[in-house]
MARTITI-53957 format. One line per field, with one value per residue (C-alpha): residue number from 1; y, x, z. Coordinates in Angstrom, 1 decimal. Layout:
<drendos>
i = [NUM; ...]
v = [Y; ...]
u = [X; ...]
w = [Z; ...]
</drendos>
This chain:
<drendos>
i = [1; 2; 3; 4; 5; 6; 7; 8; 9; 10; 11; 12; 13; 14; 15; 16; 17; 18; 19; 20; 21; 22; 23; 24; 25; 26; 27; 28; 29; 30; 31; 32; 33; 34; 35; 36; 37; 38; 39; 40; 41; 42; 43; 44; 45; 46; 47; 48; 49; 50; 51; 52; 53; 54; 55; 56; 57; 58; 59; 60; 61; 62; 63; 64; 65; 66; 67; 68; 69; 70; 71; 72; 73; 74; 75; 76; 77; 78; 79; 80; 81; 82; 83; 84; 85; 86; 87; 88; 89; 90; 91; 92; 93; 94; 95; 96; 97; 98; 99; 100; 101; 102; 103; 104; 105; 106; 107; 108; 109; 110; 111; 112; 113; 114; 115; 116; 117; 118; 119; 120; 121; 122; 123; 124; 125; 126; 127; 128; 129; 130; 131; 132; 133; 134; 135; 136; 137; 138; 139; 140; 141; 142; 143; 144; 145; 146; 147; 148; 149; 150; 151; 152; 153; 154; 155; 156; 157; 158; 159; 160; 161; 162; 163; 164; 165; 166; 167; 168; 169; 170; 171; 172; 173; 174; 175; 176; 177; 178; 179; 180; 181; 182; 183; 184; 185; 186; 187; 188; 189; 190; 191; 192; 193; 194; 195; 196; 197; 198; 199; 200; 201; 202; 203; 204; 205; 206; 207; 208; 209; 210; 211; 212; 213; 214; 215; 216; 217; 218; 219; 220; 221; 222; 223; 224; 225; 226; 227; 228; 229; 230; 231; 232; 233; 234; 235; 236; 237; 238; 239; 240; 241; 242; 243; 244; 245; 246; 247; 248; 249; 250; 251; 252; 253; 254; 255; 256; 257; 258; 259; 260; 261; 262; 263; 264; 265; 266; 267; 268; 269; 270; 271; 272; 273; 274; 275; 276; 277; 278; 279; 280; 281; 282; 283; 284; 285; 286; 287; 288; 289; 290; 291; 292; 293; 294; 295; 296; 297; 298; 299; 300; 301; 302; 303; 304; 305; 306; 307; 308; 309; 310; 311; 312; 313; 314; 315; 316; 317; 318; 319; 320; 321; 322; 323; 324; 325; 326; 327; 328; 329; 330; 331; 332; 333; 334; 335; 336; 337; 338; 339; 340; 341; 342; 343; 344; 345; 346; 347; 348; 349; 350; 351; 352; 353; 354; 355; 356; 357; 358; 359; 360; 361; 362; 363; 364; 365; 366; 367; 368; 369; 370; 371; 372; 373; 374; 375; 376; 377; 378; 379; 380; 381; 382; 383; 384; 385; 386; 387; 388; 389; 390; 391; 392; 393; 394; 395; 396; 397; 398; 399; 400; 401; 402; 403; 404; 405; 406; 407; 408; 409; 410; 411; 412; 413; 414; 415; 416; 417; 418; 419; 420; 421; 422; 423; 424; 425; 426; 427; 428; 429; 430; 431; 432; 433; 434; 435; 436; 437; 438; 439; 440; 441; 442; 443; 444; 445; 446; 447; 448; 449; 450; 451; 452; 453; 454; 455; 456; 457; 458; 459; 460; 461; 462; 463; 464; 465; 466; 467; 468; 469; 470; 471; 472; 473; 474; 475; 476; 477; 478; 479; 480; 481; 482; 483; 484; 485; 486; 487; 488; 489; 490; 491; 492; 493; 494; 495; 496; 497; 498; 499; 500; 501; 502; 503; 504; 505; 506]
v = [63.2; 62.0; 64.5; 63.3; 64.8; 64.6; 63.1; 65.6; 64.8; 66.3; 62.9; 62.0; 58.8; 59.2; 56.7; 54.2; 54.6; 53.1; 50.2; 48.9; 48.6; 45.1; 44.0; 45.0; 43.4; 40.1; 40.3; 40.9; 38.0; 35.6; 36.9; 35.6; 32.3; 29.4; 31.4; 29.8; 26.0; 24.3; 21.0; 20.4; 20.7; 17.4; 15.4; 12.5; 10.0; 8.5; 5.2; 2.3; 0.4; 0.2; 2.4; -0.6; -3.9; -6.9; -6.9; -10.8; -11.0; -8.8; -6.2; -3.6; -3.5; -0.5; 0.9; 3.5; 5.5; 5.1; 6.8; 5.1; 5.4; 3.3; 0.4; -0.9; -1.0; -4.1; -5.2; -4.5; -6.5; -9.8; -10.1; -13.1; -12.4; -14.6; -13.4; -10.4; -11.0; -12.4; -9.4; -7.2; -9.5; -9.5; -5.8; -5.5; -8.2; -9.0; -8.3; -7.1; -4.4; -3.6; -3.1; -0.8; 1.9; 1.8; 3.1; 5.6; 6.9; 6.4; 8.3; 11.0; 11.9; 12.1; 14.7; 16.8; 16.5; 17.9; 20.7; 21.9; 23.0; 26.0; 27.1; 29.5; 27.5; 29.8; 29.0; 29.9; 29.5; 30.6; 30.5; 31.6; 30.9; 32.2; 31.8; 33.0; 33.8; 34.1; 37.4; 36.1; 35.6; 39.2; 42.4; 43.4; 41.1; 40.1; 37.1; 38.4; 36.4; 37.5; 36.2; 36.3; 35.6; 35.5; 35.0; 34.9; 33.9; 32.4; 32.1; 28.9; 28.6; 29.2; 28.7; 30.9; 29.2; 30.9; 28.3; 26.2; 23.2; 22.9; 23.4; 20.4; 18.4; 18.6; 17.9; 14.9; 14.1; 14.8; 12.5; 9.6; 10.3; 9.5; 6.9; 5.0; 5.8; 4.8; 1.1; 1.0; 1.2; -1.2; -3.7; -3.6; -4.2; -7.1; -8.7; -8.3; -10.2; -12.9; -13.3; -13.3; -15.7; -18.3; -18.2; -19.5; -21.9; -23.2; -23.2; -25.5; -27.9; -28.2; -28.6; -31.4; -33.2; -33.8; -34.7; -37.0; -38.3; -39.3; -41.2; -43.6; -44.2; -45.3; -47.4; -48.8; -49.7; -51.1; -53.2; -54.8; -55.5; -57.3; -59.2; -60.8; -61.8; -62.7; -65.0; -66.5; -67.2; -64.8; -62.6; -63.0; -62.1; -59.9; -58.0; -57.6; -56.6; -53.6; -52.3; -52.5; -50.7; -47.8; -47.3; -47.2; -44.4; -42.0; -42.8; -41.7; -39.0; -37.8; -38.0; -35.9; -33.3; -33.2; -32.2; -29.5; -28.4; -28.0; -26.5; -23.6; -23.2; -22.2; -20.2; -18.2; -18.4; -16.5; -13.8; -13.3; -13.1; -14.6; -17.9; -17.9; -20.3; -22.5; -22.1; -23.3; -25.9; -23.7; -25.1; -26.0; -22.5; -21.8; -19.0; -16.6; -16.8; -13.9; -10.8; -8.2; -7.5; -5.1; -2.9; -2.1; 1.3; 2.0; 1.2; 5.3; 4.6; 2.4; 5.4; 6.7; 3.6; 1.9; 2.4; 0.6; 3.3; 6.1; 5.2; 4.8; 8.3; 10.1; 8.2; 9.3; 13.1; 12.9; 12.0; 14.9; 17.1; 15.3; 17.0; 20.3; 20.1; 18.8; 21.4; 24.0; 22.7; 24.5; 27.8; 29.5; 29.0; 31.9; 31.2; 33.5; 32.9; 35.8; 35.9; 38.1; 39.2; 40.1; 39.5; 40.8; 39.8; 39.4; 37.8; 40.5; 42.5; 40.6; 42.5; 45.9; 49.0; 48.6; 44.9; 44.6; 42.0; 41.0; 39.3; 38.7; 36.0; 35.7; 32.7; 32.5; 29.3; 28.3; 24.9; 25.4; 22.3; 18.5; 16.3; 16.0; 15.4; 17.4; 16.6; 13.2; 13.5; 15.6; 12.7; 10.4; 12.2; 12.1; 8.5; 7.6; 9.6; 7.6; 4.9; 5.7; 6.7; 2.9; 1.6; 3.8; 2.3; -0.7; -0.9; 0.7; -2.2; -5.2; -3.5; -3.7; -7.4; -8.0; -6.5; -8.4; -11.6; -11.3; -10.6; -12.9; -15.6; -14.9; -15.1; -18.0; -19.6; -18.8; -20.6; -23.4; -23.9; -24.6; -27.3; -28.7; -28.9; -30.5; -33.0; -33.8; -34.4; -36.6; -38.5; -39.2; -40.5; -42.7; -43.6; -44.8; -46.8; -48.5; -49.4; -50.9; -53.0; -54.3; -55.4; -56.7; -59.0; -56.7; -55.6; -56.2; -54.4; -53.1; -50.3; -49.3; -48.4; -46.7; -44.4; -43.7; -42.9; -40.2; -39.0; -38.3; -36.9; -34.8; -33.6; -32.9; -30.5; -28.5; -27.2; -26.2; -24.2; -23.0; -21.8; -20.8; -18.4; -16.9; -16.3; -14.5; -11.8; -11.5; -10.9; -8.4; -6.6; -6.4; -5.4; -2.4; -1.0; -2.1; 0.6; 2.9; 2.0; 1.7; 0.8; 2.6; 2.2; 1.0; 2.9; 2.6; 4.2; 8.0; 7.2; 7.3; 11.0; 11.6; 12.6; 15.2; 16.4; 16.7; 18.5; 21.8; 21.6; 24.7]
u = [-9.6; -6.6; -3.6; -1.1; -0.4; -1.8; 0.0; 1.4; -0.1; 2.8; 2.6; 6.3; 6.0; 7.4; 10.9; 10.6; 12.6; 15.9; 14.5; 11.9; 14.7; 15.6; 12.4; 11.5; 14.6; 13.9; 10.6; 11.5; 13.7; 11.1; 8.9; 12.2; 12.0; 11.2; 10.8; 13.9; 13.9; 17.3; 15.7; 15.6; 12.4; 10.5; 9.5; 8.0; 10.1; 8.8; 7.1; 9.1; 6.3; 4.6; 1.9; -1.2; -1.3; -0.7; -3.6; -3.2; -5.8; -8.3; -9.2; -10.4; -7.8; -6.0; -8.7; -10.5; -8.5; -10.7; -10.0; -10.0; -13.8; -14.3; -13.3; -16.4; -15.5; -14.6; -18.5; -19.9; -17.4; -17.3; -21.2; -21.3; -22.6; -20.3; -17.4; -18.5; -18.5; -15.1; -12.9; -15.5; -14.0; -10.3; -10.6; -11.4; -9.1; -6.3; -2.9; -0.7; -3.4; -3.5; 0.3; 0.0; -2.6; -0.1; 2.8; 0.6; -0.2; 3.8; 4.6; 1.8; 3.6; 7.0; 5.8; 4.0; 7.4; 9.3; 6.6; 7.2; 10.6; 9.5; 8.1; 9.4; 9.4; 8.0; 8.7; 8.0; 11.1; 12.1; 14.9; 16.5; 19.5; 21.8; 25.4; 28.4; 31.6; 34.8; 36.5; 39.7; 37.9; 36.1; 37.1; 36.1; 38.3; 35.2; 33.0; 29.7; 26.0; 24.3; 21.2; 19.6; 16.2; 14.6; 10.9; 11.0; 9.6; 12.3; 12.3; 14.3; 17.2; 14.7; 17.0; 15.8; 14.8; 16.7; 17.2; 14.4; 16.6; 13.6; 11.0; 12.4; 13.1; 9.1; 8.1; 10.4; 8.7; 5.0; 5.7; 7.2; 3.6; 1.9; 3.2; 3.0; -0.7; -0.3; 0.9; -1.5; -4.1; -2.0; -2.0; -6.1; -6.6; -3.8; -5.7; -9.4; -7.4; -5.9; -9.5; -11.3; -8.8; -8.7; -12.5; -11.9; -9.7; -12.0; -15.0; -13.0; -12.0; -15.5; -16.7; -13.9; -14.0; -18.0; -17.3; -14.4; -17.0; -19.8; -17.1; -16.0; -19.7; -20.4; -17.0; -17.9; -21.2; -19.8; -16.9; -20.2; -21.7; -18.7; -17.7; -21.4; -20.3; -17.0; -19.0; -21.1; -18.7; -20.1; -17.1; -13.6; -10.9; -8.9; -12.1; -13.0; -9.1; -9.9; -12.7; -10.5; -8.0; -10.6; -11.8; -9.0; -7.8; -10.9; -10.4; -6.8; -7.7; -10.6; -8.3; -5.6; -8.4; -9.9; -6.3; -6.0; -9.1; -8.4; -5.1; -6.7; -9.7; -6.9; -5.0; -8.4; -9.0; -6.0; -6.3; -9.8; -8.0; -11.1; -12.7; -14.9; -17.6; -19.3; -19.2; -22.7; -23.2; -23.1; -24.3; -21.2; -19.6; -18.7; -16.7; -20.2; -20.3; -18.2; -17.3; -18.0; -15.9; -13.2; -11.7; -7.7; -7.4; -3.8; -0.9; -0.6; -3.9; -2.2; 0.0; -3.5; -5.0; -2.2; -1.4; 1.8; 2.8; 1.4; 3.8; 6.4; 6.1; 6.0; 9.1; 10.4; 9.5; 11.0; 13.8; 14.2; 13.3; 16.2; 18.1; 17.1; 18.1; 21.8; 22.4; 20.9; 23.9; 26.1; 24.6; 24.9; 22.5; 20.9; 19.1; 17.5; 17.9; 15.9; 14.0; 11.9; 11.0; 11.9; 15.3; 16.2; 19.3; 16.3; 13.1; 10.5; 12.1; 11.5; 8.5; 9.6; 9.7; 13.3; 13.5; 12.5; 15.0; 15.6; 18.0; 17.9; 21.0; 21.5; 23.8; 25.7; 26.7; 28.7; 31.4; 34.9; 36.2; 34.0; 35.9; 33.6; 30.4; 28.2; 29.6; 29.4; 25.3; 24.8; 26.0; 23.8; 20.6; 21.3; 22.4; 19.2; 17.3; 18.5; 17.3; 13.9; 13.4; 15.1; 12.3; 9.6; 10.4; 10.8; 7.2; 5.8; 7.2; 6.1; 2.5; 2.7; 3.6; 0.8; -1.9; -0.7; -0.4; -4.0; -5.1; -3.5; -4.7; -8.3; -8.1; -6.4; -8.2; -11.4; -10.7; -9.1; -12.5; -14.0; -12.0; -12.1; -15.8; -15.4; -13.3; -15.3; -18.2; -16.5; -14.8; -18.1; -19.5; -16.5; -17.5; -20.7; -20.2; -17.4; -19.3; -22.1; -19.5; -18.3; -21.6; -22.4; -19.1; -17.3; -14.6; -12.7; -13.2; -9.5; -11.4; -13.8; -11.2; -9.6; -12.4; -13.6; -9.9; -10.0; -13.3; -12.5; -9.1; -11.1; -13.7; -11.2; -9.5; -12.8; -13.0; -9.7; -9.7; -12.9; -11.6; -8.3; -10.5; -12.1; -8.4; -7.4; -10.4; -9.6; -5.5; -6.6; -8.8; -5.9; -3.3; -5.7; -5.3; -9.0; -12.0; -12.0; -12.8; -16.2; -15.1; -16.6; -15.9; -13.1; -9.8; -8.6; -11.2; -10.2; -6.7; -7.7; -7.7; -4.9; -3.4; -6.2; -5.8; -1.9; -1.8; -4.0; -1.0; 1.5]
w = [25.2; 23.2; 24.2; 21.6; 18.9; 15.7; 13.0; 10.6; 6.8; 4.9; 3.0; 4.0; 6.7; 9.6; 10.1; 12.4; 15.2; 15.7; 18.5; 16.1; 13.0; 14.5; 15.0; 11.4; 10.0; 11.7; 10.0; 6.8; 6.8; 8.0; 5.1; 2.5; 4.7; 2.5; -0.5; -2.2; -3.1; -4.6; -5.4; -9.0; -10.9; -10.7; -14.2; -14.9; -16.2; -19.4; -19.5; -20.4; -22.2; -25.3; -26.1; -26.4; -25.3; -27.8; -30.3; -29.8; -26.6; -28.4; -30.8; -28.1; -25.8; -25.6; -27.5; -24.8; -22.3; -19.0; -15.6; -12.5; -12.2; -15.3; -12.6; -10.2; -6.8; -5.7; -4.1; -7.7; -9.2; -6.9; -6.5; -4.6; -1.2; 0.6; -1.2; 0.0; 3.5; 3.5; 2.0; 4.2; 7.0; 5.8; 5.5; 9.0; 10.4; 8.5; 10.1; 7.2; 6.2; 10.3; 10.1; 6.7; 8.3; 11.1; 8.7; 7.8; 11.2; 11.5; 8.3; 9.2; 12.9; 11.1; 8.9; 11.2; 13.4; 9.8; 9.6; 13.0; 11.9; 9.8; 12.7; 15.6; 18.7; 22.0; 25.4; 29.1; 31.6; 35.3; 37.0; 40.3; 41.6; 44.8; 45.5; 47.8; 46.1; 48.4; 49.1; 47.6; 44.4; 44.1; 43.5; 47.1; 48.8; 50.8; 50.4; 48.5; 49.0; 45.4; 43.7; 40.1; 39.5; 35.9; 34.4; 29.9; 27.1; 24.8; 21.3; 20.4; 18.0; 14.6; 11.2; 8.7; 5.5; 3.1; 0.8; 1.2; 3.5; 5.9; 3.1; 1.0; 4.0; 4.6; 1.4; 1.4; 4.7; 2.7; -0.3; 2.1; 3.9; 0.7; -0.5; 2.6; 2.4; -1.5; 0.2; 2.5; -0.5; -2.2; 0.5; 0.5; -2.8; -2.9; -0.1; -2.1; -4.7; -2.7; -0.6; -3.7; -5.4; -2.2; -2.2; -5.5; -5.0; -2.3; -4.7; -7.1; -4.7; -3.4; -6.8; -7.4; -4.1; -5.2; -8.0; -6.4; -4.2; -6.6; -8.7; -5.4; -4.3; -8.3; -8.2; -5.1; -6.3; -9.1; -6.8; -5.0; -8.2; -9.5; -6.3; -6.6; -9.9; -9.2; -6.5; -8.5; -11.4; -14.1; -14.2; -13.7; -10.4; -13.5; -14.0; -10.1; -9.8; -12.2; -10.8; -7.5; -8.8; -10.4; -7.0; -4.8; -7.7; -6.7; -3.1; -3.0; -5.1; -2.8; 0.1; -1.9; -2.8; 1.0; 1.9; -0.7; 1.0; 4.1; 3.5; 1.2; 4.0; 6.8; 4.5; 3.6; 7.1; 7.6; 5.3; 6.3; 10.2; 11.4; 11.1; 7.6; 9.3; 7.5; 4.1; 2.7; -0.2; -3.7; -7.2; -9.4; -10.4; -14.5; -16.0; -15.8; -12.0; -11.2; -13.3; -15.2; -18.5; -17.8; -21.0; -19.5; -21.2; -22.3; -20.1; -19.2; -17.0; -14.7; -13.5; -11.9; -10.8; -9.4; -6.0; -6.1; -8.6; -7.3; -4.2; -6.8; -7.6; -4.5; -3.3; -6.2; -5.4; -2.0; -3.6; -5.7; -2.4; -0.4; -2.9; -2.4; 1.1; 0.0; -1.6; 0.3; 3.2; 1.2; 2.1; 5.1; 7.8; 10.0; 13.2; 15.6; 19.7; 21.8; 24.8; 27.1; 30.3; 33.8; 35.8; 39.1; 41.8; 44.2; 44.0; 45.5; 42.8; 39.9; 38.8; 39.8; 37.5; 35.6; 35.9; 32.2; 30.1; 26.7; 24.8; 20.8; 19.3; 15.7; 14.7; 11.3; 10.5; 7.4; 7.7; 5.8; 6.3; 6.9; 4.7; 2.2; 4.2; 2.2; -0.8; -0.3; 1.2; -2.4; -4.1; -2.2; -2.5; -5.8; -6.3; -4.5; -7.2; -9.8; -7.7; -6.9; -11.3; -11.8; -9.2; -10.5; -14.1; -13.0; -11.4; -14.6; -16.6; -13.8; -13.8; -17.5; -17.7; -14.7; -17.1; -20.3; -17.9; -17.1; -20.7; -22.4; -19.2; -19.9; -23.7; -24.4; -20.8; -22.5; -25.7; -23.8; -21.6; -24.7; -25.7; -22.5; -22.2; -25.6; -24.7; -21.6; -23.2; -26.0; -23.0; -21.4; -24.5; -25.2; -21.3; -22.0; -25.4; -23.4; -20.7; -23.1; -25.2; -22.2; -21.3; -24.5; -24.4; -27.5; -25.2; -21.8; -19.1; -19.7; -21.7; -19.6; -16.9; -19.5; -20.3; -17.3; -15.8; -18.5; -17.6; -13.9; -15.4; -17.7; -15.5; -12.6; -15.4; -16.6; -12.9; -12.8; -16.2; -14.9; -12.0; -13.5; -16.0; -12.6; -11.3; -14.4; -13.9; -10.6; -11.5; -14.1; -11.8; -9.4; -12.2; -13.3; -9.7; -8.9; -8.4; -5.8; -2.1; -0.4; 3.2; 6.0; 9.6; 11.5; 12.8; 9.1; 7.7; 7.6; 5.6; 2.1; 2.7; 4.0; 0.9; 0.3; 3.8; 3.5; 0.2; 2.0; 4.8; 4.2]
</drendos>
């Protein structure tokens, strides 16, 4: 049976009593915590670029407006197996990108230590202590043996967010989180381009060295050919000396091109982090090896592809937070200091009847004089603002350029491949008629080494407008912010959603 009373239902409430008004109080100002926010309301700063792209590097650019999923991830776009391997490699090993998830993990503990601040921090302590005070130094005149022993639970010095310093301070500490995964994301799709580009380069010096090679073993054939001559009187030492000459051309130049080699191997072999292996022998690569055709969209798509601009932006956000939290400085601060539990001057008496304790602290706060400090950290946030828009702008107009760059490369290196394979072939015709009226007696030997000097020349330059065309695909699949990322496994592989994961956090 319940022997309380029963709660009269005149429809008036009953007040609270007078030792739960604190309490209440308390909690009505942690409801207004956080509710106010002085930072200034964000806007995206206008574009500093043109609309479209120039009409000059094609008709349909600019012409659709396709979202970051109108980009193929990166192992649709670079369907060479091998190639494949290598960035799958790189994106396991590779140092820089190591270091950049790092940041993140850096960036994400930072934040998580600026979110504990809104939060009330609880704690368990005990104390005891015993001392003798001298009878010349109490009221008794007689030394006195006393003791105080305490158990409580303390609430720590908790600043009510009134004006949102804490809040802003976290968001700063949010946006700084993201954008350091933003770089991180930029990093890995910088390093698909620069694998994917030195796998190039390594293609076309394997494709020039063999060709390198096949002209010294026909020279030297050639050299043997004419010293039997030379020998036997049909030809002259001027003639041999030319041939001489053409040779020990393509030998220095297959020596030059081994050591191009070898140089761009290690540096892939960096990148990857890992030794690439042997590479195996690939048939001679043209401009259709690689890459699908890629439309850019207009130069507002980039702000959701990019990742170097989406970092851009949330720098620029925390920015305009660390302002809030300026000027919130200005406003008083309240924090709240309690504690509960037990104290007694002796120890078997701590958890008597009566021993209860409690203490409750609130601290007002407000400077009158600092010199100037927070005006002065007001003016900073702010001056840091305009930084972060200039930077922000600035990266719009450099990814801008990046994207016409690449456009205008794969045009114009398009229409020069055609030329070049024009003038390769007319070169290896003027090769051969040279080569016949030499034999026929119409014409020195002086032009044949002409021609064929221009051949190798000519053929040495088709591979590297070839692979210069390949480059430009890859650049403007960089400079549209690539596709979105298929990696799996690996400590790294969580981070791409950590911005998901962080926008849910209160």
């Amino acid at each position: 049976m319940n022997d309380r009373p029963a709660v009269a239902t005149s429809g008036k409430r009953r007040p609270p009593p007078l030792r739960a008004r604190p309490i209440l109080a308390s909690t009505a100002l942690a409801l207004l915590a956080g509710c106010a926010s002085l930072a200034p309301e964000y806007e995206q700063p206008v574009a500093p670029v043109p609309q479209s792209y120039a009409s000059t590097v094609g008709a349909s650019v600019g012409a659709s407006t396709p979202g970051r999923e109108d980009l193929p991830p990166w192992r649709d776009y670079f369907t060479d197996p091998l190639l494949q391997r290598l960035i799958e490699t790189a994106l396991g090993n590779n140092r820089d990108l190591r270091v950049a998830a790092l940041r993140v993990e850096e960036a994400r503990a930072a934040f998580q230590i600026q979110r504990a601040d809104q939060f009330p921090g609880l704690g368990l302590g005990a104390q005891g202590a015993r001392a003798r005070v001298p009878g010349d130094l109490n009221y008794y005149g007689q030394s006195v043996v006393g003791g105080e022993y305490r158990a409580e639970v303390g609430l720590s010095s908790w600043e009510l967010d009134l004006w949102g310093r804490i809040r802003n301070l976290k968001d700063a500490a949010l946006q700084q989180w993201l954008a350091t995964d933003a770089g991180r994301q930029a990093v890995e799709l910088a390093l698909i381009v620069q694998v994917a580009d030195g796998y190039l380069g390594l293609r076309e010096l394997d494709e020039r060295v063999a060709i390198a090679r096949r002209t010294v073993d026909l020279r030297a054939e050639s050299y043997r050919i004419f010293q039997r001559r030379q020998e036997v009187g049909s030809t002259s030492r001027l003639d041999l000396t030319q041939v001489q000459t053409l040779l020990t051309q393509a030998q220095a130049l297959l020596a030059q091109l081994e050591r191009a080699r070898a140089s761009q191997y290690h540096a892939l072999a960096q990148l990857v982090g890992a030794d690439p292996g042997p590479l195996p022998a690939r048939a001679p690569f043209d401009e259709d090896m690689v890459l699908a055709a890629l439309q850019p969209g207009l130069p507002s798509d980039l702000l959701l592809r990019r990742p170097d601009l989406i970092a851009a932006e949330h720098r620029l956000r925390a920015a305009h937070a660390n302002i809030g939290a300026a000027r919130a400085a200005f406003f008083p601060r309240i924090a709240l200091t309690g504690s509960w539990g037990t104290a007694s001057a002796e120890l078997d008496g701590l958890f008597d009847s009566g021993s209860r304790a409690w203490t409750f602290l609130p601290t007002l706060s407000l400077p009158i004089f600092d010199a100037g400090r927070r005006r002065a950290n007001l003016e900073l946030s702010e001056v840091r603002r305009d930084i972060a828009v200039a930077q922000y702008e600035k990266s719009i107009q450099t990814a801008f350029r990046e994207v016409a760059d690449a456009l205008a490369a794969r045009h114009w290196l398009a229409e020069q491949l055609k030329v070049q394979t024009v003038a390769r072939q007319a070169l290896a015709e003027r090769s051969r008629l040279a080569q016949l009226r030499y034999d026929n007696g119409s014409a020195t030997y002086l032009e044949v080494l002409d021609a064929q000097r221009n051949l190798l020349d000519a053929e040495q330059q088709l591979v590297q407008v070839r692979r210069a065309l390949l480059s430009s695909q890859v650049a403007l699949y960089g400079a549209l912010g690539g596709g979105p990322g298929q990696r799996s496994g690996g400590a790294e592989a969580g981070l791409s959603t950590h911005s998901q994961r962080a926008s849910d956090i209160p």
